[in-house]
MITIBA-998425 format. One record per residue (C-alpha): x, z, y; residue in three letters. Coordinates in Angstrom, 3 decimals, padded with zeros to 6 digits, always signed. Layout:
BEGIN
+----------+----------+----------+------+
:     east :       up :    north : rest :
+----------+----------+----------+------+
:        X :        Z :        Y :  ala :
...
+----------+----------+----------+------+
end
This chain:
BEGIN
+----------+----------+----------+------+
:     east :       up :    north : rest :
+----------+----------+----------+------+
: +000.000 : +000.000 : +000.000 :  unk :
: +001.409 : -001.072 : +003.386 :  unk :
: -000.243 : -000.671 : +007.219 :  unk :
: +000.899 : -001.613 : +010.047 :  unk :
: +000.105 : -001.153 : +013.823 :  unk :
: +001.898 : -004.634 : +014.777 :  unk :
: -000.794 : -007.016 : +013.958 :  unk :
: -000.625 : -009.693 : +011.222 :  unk :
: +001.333 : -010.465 : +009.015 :  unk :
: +002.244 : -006.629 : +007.520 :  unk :
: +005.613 : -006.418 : +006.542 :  unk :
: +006.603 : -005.482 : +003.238 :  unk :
: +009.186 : -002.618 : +004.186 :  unk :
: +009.966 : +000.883 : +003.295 :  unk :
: +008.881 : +001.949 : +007.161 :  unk :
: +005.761 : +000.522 : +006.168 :  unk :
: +004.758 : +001.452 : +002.219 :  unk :
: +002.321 : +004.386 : +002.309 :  unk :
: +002.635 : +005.294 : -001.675 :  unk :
: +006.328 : +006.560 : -001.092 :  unk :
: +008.555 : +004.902 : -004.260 :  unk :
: +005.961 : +005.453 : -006.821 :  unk :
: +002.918 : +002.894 : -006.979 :  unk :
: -000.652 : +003.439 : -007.106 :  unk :
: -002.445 : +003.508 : -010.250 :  unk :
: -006.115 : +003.598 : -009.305 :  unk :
: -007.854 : +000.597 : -006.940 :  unk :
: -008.943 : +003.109 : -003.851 :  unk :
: -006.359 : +004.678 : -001.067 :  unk :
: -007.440 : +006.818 : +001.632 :  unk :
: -005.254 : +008.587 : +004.306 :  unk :
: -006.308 : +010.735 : +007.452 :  unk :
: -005.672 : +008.341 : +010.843 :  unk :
: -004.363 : +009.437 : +014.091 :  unk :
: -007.324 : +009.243 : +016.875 :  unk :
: -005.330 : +006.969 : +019.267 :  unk :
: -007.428 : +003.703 : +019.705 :  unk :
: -005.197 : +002.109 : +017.596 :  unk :
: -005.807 : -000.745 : +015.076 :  unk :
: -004.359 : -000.250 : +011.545 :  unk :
: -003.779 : -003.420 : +009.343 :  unk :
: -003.501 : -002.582 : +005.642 :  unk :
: -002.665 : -004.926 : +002.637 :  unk :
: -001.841 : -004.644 : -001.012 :  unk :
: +000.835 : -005.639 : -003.418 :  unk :
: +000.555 : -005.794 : -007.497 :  unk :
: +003.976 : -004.156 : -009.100 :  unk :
: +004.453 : -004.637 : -012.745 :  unk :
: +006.359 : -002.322 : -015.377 :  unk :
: +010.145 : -003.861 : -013.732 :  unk :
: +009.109 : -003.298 : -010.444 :  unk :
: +008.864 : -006.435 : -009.341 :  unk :
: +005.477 : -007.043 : -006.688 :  unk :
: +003.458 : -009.242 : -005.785 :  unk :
: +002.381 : -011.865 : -002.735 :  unk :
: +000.658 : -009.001 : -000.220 :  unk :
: -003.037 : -009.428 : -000.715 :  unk :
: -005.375 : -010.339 : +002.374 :  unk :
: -005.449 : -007.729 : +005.634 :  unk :
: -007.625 : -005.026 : +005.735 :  unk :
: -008.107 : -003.897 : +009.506 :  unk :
: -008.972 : -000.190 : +010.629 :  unk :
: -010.259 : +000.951 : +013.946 :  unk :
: -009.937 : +004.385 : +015.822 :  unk :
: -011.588 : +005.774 : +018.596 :  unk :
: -009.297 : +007.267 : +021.100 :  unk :
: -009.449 : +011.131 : +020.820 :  unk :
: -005.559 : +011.491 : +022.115 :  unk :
: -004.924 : +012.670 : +025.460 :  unk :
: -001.718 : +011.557 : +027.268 :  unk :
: +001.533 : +013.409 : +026.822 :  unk :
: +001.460 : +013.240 : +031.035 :  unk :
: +001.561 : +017.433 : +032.559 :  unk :
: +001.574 : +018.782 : +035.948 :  unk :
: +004.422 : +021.350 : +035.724 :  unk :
: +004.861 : +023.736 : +038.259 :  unk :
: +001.344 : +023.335 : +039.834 :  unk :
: +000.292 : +025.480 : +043.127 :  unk :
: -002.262 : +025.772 : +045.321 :  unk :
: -002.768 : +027.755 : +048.792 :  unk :
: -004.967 : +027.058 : +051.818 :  unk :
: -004.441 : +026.416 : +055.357 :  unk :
: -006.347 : +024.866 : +057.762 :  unk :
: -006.572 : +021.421 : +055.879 :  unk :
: -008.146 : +022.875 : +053.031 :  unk :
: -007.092 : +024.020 : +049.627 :  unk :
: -003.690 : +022.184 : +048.872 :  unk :
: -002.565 : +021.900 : +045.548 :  unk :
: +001.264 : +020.579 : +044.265 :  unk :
: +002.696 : +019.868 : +040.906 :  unk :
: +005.799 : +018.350 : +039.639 :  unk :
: +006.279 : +015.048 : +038.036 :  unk :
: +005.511 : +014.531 : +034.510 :  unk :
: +009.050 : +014.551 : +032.452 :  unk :
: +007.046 : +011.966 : +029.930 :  unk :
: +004.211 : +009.699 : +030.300 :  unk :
: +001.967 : +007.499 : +028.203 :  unk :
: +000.916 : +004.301 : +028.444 :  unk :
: -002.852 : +004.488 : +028.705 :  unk :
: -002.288 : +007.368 : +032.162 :  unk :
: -004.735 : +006.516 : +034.499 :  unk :
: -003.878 : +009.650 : +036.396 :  unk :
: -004.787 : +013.733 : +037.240 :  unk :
: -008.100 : +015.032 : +037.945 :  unk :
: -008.647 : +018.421 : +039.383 :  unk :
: -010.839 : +020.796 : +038.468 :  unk :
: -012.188 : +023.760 : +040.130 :  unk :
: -014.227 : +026.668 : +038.418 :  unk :
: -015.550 : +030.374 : +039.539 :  unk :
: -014.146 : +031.830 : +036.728 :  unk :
: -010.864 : +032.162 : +035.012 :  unk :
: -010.588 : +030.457 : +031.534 :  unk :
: -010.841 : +033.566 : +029.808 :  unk :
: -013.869 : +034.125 : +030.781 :  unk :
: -017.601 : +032.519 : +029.339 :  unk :
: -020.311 : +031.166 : +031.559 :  unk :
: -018.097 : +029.038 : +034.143 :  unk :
: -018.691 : +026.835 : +036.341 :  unk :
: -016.582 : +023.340 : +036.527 :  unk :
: -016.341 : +020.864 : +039.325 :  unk :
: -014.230 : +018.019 : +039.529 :  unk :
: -013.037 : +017.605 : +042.839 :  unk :
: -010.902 : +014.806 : +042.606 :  unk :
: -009.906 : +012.053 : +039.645 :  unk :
: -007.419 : +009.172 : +039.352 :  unk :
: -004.522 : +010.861 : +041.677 :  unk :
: -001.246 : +008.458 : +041.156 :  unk :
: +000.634 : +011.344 : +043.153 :  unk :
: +001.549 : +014.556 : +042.663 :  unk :
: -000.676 : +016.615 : +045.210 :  unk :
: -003.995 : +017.111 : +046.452 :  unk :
: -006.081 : +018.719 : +049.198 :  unk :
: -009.452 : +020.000 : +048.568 :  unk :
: -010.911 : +019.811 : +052.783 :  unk :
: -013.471 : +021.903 : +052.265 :  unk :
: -014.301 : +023.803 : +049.309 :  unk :
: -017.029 : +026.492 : +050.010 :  unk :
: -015.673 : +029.395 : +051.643 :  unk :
: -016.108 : +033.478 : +050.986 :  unk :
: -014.997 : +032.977 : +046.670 :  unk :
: -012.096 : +032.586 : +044.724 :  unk :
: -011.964 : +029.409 : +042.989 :  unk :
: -009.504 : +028.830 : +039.608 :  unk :
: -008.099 : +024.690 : +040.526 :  unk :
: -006.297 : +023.250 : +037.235 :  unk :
: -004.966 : +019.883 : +036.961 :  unk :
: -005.163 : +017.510 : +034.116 :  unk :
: -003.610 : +014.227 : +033.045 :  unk :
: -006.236 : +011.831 : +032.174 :  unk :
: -006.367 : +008.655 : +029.922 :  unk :
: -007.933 : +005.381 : +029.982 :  unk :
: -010.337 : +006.420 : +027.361 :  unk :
: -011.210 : +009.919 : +029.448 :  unk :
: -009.207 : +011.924 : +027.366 :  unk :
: -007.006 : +015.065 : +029.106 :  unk :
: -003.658 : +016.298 : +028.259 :  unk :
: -002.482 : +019.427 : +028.640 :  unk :
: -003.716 : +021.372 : +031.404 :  unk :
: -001.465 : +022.893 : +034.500 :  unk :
: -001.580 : +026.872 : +034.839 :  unk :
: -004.544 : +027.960 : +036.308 :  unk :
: -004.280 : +028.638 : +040.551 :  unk :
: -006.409 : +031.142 : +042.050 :  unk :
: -007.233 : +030.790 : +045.174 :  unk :
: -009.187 : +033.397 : +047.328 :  unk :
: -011.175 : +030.918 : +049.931 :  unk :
: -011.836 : +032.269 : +053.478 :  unk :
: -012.552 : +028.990 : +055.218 :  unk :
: -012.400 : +027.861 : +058.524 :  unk :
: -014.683 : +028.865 : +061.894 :  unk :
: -012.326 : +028.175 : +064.949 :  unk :
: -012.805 : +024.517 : +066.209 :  unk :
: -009.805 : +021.675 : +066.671 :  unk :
: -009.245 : +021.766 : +070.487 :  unk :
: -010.092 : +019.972 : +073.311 :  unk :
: -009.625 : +015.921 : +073.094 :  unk :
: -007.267 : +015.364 : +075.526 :  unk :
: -007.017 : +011.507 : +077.651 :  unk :
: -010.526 : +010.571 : +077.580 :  unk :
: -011.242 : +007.853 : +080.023 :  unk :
: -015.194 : +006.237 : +080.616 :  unk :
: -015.213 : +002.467 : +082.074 :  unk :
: -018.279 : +001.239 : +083.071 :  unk :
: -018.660 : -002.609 : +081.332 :  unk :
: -021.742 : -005.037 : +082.235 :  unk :
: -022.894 : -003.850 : +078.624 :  unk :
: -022.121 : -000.455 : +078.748 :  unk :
: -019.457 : +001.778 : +078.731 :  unk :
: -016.113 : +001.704 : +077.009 :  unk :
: -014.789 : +005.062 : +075.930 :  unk :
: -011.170 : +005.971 : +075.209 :  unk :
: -009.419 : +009.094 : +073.786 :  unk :
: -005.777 : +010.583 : +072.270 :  unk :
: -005.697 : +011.225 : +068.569 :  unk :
: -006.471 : +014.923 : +067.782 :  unk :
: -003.496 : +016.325 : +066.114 :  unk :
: -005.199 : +019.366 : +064.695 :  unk :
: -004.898 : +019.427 : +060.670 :  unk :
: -008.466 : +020.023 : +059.914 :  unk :
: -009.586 : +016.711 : +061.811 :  unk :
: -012.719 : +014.924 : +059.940 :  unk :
: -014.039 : +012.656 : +062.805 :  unk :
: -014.881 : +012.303 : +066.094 :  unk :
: -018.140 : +012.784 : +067.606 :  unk :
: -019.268 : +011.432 : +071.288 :  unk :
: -021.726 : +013.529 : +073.131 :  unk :
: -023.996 : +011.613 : +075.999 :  unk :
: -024.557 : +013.474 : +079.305 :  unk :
: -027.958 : +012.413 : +081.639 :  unk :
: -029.323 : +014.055 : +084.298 :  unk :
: -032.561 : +015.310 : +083.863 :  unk :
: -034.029 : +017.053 : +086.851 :  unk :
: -030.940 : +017.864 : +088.193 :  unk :
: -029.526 : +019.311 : +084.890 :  unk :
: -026.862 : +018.043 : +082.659 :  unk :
: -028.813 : +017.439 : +079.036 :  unk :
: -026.911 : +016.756 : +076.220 :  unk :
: -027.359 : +014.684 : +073.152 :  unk :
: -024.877 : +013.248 : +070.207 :  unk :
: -024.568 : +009.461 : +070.006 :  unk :
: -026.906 : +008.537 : +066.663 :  unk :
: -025.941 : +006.341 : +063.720 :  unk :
: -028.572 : +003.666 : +063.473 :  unk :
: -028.271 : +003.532 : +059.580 :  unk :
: -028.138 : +007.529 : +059.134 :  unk :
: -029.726 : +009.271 : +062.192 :  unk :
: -027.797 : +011.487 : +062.299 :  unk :
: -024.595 : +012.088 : +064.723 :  unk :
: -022.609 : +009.547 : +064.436 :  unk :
: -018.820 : +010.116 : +062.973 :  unk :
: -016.038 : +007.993 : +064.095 :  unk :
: -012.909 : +007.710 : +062.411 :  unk :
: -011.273 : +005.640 : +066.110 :  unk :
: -009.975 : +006.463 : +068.941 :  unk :
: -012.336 : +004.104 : +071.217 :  unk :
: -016.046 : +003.227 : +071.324 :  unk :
: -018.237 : +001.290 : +073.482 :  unk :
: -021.680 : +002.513 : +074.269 :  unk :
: -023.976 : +000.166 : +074.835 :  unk :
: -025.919 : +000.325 : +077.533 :  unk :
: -027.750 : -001.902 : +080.059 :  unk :
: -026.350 : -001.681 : +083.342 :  unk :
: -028.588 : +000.062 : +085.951 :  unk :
: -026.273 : +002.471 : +087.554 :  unk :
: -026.919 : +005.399 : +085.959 :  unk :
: -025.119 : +008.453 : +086.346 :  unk :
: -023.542 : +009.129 : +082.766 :  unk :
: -021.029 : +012.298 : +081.397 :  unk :
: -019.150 : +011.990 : +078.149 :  unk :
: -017.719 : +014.389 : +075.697 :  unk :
: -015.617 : +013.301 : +072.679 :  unk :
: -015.028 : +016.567 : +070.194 :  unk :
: -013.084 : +016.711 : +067.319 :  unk :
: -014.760 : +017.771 : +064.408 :  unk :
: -013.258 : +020.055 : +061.478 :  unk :
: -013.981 : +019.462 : +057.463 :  unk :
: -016.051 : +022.545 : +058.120 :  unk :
: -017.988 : +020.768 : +060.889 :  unk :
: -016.161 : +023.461 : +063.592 :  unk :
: -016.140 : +021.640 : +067.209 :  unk :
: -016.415 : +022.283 : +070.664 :  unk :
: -019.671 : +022.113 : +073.032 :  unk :
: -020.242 : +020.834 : +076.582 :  unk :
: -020.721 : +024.257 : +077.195 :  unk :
: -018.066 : +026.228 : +075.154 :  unk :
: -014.786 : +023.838 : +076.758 :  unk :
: -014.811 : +019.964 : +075.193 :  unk :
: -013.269 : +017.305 : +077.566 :  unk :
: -016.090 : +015.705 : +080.155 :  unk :
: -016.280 : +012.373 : +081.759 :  unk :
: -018.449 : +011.376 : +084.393 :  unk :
: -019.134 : +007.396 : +084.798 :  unk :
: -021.720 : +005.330 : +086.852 :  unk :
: -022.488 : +002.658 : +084.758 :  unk :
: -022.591 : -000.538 : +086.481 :  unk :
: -026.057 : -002.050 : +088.092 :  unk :
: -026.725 : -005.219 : +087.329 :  unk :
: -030.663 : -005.029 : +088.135 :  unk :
: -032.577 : -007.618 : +089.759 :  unk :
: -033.428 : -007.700 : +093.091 :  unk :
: -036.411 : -005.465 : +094.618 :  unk :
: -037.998 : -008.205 : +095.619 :  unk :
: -037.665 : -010.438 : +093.027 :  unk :
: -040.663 : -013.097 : +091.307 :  unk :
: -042.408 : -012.806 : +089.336 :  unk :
: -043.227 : -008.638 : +090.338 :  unk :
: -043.641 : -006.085 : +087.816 :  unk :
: -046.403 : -004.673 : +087.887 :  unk :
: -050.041 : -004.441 : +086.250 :  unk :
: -049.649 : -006.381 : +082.976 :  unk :
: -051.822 : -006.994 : +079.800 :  unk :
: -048.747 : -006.660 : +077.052 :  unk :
: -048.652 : -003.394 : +075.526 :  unk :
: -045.024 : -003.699 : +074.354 :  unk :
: -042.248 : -005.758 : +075.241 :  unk :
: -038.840 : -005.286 : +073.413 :  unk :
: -035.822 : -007.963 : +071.990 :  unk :
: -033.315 : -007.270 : +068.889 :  unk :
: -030.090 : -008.003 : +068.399 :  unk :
: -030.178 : -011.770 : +067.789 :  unk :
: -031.038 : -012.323 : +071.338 :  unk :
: -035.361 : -012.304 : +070.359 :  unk :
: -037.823 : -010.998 : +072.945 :  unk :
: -040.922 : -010.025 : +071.331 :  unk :
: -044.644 : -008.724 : +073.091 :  unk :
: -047.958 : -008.213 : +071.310 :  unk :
: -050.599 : -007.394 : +073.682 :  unk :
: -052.307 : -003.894 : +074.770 :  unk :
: -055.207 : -005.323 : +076.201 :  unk :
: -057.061 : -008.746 : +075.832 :  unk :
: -057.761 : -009.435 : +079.496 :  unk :
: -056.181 : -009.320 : +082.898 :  unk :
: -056.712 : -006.662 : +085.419 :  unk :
: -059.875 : -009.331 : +086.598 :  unk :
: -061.421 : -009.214 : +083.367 :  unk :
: -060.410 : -013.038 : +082.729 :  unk :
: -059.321 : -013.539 : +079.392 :  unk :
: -055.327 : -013.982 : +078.251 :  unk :
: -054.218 : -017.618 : +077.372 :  unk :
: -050.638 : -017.466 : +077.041 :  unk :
: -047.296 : -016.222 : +078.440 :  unk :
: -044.562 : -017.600 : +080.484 :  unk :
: -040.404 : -015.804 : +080.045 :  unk :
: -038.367 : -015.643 : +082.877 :  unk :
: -034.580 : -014.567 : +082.843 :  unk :
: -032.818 : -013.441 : +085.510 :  unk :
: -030.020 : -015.911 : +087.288 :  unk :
: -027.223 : -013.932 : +088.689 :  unk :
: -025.931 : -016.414 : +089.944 :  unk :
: -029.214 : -017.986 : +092.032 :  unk :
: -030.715 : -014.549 : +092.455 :  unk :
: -033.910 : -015.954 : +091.056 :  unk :
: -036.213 : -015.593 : +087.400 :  unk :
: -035.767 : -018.770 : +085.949 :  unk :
: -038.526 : -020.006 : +083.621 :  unk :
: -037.393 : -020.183 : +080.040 :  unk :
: -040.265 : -020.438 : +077.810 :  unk :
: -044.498 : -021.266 : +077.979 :  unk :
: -046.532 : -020.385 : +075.253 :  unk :
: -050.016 : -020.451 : +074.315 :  unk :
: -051.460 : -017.677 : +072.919 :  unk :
: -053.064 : -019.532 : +070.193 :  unk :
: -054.457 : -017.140 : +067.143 :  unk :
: -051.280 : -014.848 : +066.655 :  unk :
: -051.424 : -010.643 : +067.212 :  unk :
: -047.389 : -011.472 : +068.046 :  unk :
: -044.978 : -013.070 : +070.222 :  unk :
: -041.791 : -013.904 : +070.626 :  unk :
: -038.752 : -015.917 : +072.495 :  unk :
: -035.691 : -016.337 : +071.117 :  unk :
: -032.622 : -016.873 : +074.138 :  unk :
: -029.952 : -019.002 : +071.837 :  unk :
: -027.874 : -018.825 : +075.065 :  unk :
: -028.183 : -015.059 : +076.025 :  unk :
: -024.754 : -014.484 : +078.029 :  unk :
: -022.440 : -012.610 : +076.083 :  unk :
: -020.615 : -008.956 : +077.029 :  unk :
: -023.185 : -008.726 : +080.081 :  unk :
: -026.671 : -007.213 : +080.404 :  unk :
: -029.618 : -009.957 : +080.751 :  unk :
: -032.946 : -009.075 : +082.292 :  unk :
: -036.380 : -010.252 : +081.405 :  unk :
: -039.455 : -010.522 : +082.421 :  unk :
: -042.764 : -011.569 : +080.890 :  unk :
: -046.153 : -012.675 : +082.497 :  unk :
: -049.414 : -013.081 : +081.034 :  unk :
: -051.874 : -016.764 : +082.126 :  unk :
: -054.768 : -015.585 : +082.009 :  unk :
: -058.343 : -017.996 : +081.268 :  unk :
: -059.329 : -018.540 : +085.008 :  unk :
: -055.872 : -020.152 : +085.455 :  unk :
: -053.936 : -017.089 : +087.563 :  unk :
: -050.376 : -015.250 : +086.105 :  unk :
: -050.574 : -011.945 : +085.900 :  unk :
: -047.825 : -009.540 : +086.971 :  unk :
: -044.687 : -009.320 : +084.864 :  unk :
: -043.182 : -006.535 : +082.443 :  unk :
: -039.556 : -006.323 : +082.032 :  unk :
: -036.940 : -005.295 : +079.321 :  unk :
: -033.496 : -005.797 : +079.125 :  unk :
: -030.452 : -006.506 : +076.993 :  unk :
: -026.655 : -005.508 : +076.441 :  unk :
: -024.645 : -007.929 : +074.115 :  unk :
: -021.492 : -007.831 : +072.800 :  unk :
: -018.948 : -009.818 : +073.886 :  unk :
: -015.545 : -009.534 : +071.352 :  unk :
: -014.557 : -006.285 : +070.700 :  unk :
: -011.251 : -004.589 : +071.094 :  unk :
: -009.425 : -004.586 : +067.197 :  unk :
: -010.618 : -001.976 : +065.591 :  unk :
: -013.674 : -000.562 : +068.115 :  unk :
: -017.066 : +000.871 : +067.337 :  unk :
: -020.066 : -000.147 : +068.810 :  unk :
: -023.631 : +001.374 : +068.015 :  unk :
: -026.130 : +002.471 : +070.938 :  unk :
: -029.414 : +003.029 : +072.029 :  unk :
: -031.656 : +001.377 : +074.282 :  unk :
: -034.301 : +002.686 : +077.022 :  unk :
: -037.610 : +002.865 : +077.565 :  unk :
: -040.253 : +003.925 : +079.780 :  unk :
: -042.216 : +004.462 : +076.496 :  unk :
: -042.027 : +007.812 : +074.996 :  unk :
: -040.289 : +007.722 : +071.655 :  unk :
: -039.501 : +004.193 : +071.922 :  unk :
: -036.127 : +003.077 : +071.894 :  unk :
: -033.622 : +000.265 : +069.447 :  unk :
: -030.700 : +001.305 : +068.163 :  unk :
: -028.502 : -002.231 : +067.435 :  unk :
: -024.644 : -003.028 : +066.581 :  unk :
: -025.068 : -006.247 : +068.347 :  unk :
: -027.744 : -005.583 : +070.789 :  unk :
: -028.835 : -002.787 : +073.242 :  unk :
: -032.565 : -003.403 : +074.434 :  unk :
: -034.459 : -001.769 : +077.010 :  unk :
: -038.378 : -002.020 : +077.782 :  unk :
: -040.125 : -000.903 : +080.573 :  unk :
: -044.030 : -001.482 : +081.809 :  unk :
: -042.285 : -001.409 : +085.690 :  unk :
: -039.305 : -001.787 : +087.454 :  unk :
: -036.463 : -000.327 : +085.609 :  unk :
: -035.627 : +003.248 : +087.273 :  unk :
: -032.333 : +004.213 : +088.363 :  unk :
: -031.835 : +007.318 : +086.275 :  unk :
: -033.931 : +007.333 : +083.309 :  unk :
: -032.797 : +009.122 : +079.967 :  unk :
: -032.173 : +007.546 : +076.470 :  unk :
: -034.790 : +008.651 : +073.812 :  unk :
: -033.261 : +007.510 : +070.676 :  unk :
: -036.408 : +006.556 : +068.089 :  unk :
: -035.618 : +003.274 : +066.404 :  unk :
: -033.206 : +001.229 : +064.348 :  unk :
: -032.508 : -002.731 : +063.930 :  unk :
: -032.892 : -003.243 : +060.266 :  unk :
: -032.701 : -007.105 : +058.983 :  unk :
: -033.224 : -008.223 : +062.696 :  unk :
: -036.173 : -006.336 : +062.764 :  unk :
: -036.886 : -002.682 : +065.107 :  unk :
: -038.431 : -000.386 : +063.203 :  unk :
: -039.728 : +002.755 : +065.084 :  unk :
: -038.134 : +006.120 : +064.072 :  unk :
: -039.214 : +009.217 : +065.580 :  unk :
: -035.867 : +011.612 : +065.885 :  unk :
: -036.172 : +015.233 : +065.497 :  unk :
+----------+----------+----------+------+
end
């Protein structure tokens, strides 16, 4: 009997013969197998009474299942805490298999001597020979071990056990220092120095408006999560139409432990007037009493209207629309679109030539049956030009309508039933999904 792990053809050698010098005399042959994932390739020879064999018979083939961890161990493994987290080191493996994908760590709340533990893997495939848990949940003591792991999932031997006696962290990073606001034609670009603080998860940017005569405070959103919004950068643009509002920024550093600073308790503030690019006061067509009951665009350039009421202030019935767009240039509305209002609940204009890295006003009028235009409604929108490598963009629009508002990366939109006021606050309550707002009332 001869096997082989080498593939076909088996050699006929002494390395190989499992029957040691004497031969079999019955037809079976069993042996225990090493659980490696290795394929075994057996044949048979015939020997007769002088010893001489045979021509090997056909190959048998055997498969394991990989039950063999790798010979790969973190010696000399340690773990402490400091403000990055829980930090744990081990040494180099003197030996190393071929199917090592890498360690995993493990963290329990008991030691291994102990029953009823608890085991969390906190981190898997690590090339290297360290790791650094950011925030494992403070006030415990937590037992880390680390484990070579091989392509099948097995583990090799384990690394001593590390307590570790978790306090946490509850003191901030500090103050971001070099933050600098520029007011854009879309918004306002926002600059800051990298935080050197070791705890440092992300940045978060804090909007300032004045609200009758106070300073409130809000987090910039993430359209997708609603929730703050965490940037990894050192720059963002806020989009923003430009109507000269008066603006203050923050920019805090945030800690794995979601530590940062307030307006209030010493974070860097900006003040910025962002740029006013409104129409004139006097400007045709006026806004003023209108039939649409909601005007907005998205962020492929799309103005869209459905209507609140079906008639004019005169009682005469609606028959169709007319979008202007404001000329800088000529000081004037230019017409860009007519429709008829035809059978739809819905309307829209889509500007293929909106003006890039600028704010662009509307304004739509309704014609009514007895032949007269209405007054207009107006909404406005900030596009992106080309960003800066490596910039964030994501803001809200305005409205005059409570709880209405579009969150875009492309596009910032603002509606309003009359003229656009000078300081009006952001009211974050929708997201662009598809092309598409969708209204979402924030808490």
């Amino acid at each position: 009997m001869y096997r082989s792990t080498a593939g076909r053809p088996v050699a006929l050698t002494a390395v190989n013969r499992q029957n040691g010098d004497t031969p079999l005399s019955g037809t079976w042959f069993e042996q225990p197998l090493p659980q490696t994932g290795d394929t075994y390739y057996y044949v048979v020879t015939a020997v007769d009474t002088h010893g001489n064999e045979s021509a090997a018979s056909g190959t048998a083939e055997f498969y394991t299942r990989d039950k063999t961890g790798p010979v790969d161990t973190a010696h000399n493994a340690t773990a402490v805490e400091d403000e990055r987290g829980v930090t744990l080191t081990w040494g180099k493996s003197e030996a190393t298999s071929e199917d090592f994908v890498g360690y995993t760590v493990l963290r329990c709340n008991k030691p291994r001597t102990e029953s009823g533990r608890t085991v969390v893997e906190v981190a898997k495939g690590i090339q290297g020979t360290s790791f650094t848990e950011a925030a494992p949940p403070p006030g415990a003591t937590y037992y880390y071990t680390v484990i070579a792991v091989d392509d099948a999932g097995n583990g090799g031997t384990p690394s001593v056990e590390m307590p570790v006696a978790v306090a946490g962290n509850s003191t901030p990073p500090p103050p971001v220092t070099g933050l600098t606001a520029t007011a854009r034609e879309n918004g306002v670009s926002l600059s800051w120095d990298a935080s050197d603080d070791p705890g440092l998860d992300h940045y978060r940017i804090i909007r300032g408006t004045l609200v009758d005569g106070e300073w409130v405070y809000k987090p910039i959103i993430d359209g997708w999560t609603l929730g703050p919004r965490e940037l990894a950068e050192t720059h963002y643009l806020d989009l923003a139409v430009a109507d000269g509002e008066q603006v203050r920024y923050s920019v805090v550093a945030v800690d794995q432990y979601g530590n940062q600073l307030t307006p209030e308790t010493g974070a860097s503030l900006q003040d910025v007037t962002e740029l006013d690019l409104r129409p004139a006061v006097d400007a045709d067509p006026a806004v003023g009493d209108n039939p649409l009951g909601h005007l907005n665009g998205d962020g492929y350039g799309s103005v869209r209207w459905w209507l609140g009421s079906d008639t004019g202030a005169n009682g005469s019935k609606v028959t169709g629309f007319t979008v202007y767009r404001w000329n800088r240039s000529t000081h004037v509305f230019d017409k860009v679109d007519v429709q008829t209002r035809g059978d739809s609940t819905g309307w829209s204009y889509v500007d293929t030539t909106v003006p890039k890295g600028t704010t662009t006003y509307y304004r739509v009028t309704a014609t009514l049956a007895d032949g007269t235009e209405t007054a207009a409604r107006e909404t406005a929108i900030a596009s992106v030009d080309q960003l800066p490598p490596g910039e964030a963009v994501e803001a809200p629009g305005r409205s005059s309508q409570p709880g209405a508002s579009l969150f875009c990366a492309a596009v910032c939109v603002r509606a309003s039933r009359g003229p656009l006021p000078r300081r009006s606050p952001r009211t974050p309550a929708a997201h662009l999904e598809g092309g598409r707002a969708t209204t979402r009332r924030l808490k």
